[in-house]
ZAVO-925064 format. One line per 3 residues: number of its first residue (from 1); their letters; for each residue x, y, z of C-alpha. Coordinates in Angstrom, 1 decimal. Layout:
# residues N
NUM> A> X:Y:Z; ... $
END
This chain:
# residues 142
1> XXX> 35.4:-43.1:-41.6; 33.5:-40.0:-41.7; 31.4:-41.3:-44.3 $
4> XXX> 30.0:-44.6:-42.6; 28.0:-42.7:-39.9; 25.0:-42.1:-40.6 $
7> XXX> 25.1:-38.5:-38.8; 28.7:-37.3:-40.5; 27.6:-38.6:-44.2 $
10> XXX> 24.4:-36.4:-44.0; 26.2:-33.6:-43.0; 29.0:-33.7:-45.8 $
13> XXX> 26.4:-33.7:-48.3; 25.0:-30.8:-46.5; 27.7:-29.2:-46.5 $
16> XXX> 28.9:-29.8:-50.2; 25.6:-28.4:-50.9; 26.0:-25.4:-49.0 $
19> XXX> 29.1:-25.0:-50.4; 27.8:-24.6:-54.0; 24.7:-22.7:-53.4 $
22> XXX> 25.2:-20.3:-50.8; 27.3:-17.6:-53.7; 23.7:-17.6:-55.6 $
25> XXX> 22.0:-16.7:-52.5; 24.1:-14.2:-51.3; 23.7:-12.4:-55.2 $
28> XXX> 20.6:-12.4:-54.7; 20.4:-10.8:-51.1; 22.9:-8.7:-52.3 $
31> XXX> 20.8:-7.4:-55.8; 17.9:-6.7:-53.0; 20.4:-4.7:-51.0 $
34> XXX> 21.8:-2.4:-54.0; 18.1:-1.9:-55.1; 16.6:-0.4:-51.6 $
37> XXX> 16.0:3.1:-51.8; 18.4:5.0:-49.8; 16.0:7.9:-48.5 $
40> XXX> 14.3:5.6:-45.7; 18.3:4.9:-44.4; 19.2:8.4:-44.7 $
43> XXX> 15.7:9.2:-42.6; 16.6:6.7:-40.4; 20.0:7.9:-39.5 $
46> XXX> 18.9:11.5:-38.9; 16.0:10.3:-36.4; 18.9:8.9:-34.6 $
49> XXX> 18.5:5.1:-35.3; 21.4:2.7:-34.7; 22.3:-0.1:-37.3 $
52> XXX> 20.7:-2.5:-35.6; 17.0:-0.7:-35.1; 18.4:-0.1:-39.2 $
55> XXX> 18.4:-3.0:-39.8; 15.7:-4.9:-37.8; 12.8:-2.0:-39.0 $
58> XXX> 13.9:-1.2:-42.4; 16.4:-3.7:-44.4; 15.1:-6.7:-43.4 $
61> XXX> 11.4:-5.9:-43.9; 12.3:-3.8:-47.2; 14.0:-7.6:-48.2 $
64> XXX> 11.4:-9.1:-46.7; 10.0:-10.5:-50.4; 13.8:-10.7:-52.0 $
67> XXX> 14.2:-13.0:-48.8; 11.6:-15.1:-49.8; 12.3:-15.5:-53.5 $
70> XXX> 15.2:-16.8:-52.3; 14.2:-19.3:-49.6; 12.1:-20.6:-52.2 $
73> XXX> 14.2:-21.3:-55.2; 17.1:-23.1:-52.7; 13.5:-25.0:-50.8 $
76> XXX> 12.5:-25.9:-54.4; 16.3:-27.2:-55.3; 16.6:-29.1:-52.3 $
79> XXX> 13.7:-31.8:-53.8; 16.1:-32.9:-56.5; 19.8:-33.1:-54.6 $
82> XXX> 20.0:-36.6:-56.6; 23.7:-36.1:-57.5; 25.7:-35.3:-54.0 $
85> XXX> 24.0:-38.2:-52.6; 24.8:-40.9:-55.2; 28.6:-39.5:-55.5 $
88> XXX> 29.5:-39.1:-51.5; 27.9:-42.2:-50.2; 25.0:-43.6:-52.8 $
91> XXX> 22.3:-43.3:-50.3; 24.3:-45.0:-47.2; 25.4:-46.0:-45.1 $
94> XXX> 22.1:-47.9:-44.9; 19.7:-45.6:-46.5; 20.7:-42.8:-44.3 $
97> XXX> 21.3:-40.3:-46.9; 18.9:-41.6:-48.9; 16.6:-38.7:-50.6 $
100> XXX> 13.2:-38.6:-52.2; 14.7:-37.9:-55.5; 17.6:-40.3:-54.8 $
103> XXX> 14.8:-43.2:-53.9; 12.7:-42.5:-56.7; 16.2:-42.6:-59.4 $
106> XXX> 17.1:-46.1:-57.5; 13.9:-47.8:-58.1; 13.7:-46.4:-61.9 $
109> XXX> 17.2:-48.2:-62.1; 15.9:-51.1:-61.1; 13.1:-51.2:-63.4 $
112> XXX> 9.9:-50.2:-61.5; 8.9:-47.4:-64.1; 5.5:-47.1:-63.0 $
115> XXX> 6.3:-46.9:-59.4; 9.2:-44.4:-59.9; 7.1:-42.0:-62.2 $
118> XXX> 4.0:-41.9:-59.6; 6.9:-41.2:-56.6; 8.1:-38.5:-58.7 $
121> XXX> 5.1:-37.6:-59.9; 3.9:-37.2:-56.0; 6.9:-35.2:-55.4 $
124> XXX> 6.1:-32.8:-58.1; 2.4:-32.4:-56.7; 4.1:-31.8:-53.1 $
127> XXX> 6.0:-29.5:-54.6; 4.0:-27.2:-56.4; 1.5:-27.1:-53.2 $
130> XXX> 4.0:-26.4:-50.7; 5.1:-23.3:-53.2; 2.4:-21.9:-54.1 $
133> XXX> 1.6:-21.7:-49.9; 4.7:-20.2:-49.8; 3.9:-17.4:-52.5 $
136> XXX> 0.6:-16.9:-51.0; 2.1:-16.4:-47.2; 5.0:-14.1:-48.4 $
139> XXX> 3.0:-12.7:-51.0; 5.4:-12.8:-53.4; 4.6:-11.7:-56.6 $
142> X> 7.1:-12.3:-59.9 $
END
């Protein structure tokens, strides 16, 4: 039952989603943690600083860039959930759950090559604009 409404089957695959990517995220906030040099908290603490104005005017701007690595590999990822969408509910009820990448595998099944490849082919074009806007905005640098 949870799985024939439209609002309930998007959010289990959210959530199964969620569930298997949030660990990588949170290793990679937490390799930006260890790797914060400790002399700006130790300053901090002696000017008198709680841990909130700690972490508000130095953590989160010293993660600022980890932050954003990460935000983009999980934004990237999210273009090709193909596989939590075909096993829950295969793109229903309806098309409800249907995703790009989902779309794009169903009409290659069906035949339409050419039609699928330009659709993915879109998709990649979308996605390597939207990222490198990201990089420039963040100014993250690898």
């Amino acid at each position: 039952p949870i799985l024939t409404q439209p609002g309930t089957a998007l959010a289990a695959i959210l959530l199964a989603d969620i569930w298997q990517w949030t660990p990588f995220m949170v290793l990679i906030i937490l390799a930006g943690l260890r790797a914060l040099p400790k002399e700006p908290f130790e300053a901090a603490a002696i000017d008198g600083a709680n841990g909130i104005q700690t972490f508000l005017r130095l953590t989160l701007p010293m993660l600022r860039k980890v932050i954003a690595v990460a935000v983009l590999i999980r934004g990237v990822d999210l273009f090709r959930i193909y596989d939590y969408v075909y096993i829950i509910t295969a793109g229903g009820p309806g098309t409800a759950t249907e995703t790009l990448s989902f779309y794009a595998g169903r009409i290659y099944f069906t035949g339409d090559f050419p039609y699928a490849a330009t659709l993915s082919l879109i998709v990649l074009v979308v996605l390597i604009v939207v990222s490198n806007l990201f990089v420039r905005l963040f100014k993250v640098r690898f």
